[in-house]
C-alpha positions as MATLAB code, in Angstrom:
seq = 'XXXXXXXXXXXXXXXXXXXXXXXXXXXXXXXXXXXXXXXXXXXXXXXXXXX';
ca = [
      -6.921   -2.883   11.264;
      -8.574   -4.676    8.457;
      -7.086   -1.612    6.046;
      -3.503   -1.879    7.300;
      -3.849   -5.993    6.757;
      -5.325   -5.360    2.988;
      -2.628   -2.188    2.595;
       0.887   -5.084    3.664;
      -1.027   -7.940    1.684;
      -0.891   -5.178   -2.065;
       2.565   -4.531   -0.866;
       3.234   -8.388   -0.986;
       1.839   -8.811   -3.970;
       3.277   -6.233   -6.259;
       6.657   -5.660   -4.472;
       7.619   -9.404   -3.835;
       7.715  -10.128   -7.617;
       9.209   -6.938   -8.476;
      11.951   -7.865   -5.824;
      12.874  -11.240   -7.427;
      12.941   -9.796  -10.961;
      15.316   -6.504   -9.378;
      13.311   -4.178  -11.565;
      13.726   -0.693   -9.954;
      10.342    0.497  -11.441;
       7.974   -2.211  -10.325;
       9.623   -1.599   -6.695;
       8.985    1.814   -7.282;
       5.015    1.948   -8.403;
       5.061   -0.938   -5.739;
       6.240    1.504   -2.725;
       4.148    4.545   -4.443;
       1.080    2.258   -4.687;
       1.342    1.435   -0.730;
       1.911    5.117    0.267;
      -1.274    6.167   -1.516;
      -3.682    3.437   -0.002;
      -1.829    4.124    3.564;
      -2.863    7.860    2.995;
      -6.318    7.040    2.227;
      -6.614    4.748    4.297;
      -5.375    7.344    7.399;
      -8.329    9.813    5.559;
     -10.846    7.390    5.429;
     -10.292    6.842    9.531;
     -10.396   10.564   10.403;
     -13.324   11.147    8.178;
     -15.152    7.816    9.896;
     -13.979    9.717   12.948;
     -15.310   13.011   12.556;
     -19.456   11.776   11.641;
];
């Protein structure tokens, strides 16, 4: 839970500006950024899970 709430707060952060400015490439990196931490986030958990 504490992942998911650190994952939408870097989403906040780099896409909010990004969104007021309307440059396509921050927004971009911004939603690239957020996939990658979700999918290591969703590793992390299944490795935790697994030991």
């Amino acid at each position: 839970m504490a992942t998911l709430m650190v994952t939408i707060a870097l989403i906040a952060v780099v896409v909010g500006p990004s969104l007021l400015t309307g440059q396509p490439l921050l927004i971009a990196v911004g939603a690239v950024l957020a996939g990658a931490i979700l999918l290591g986030a969703r590793r992390a958990a299944t490795l935790a899970r697994r030991h």
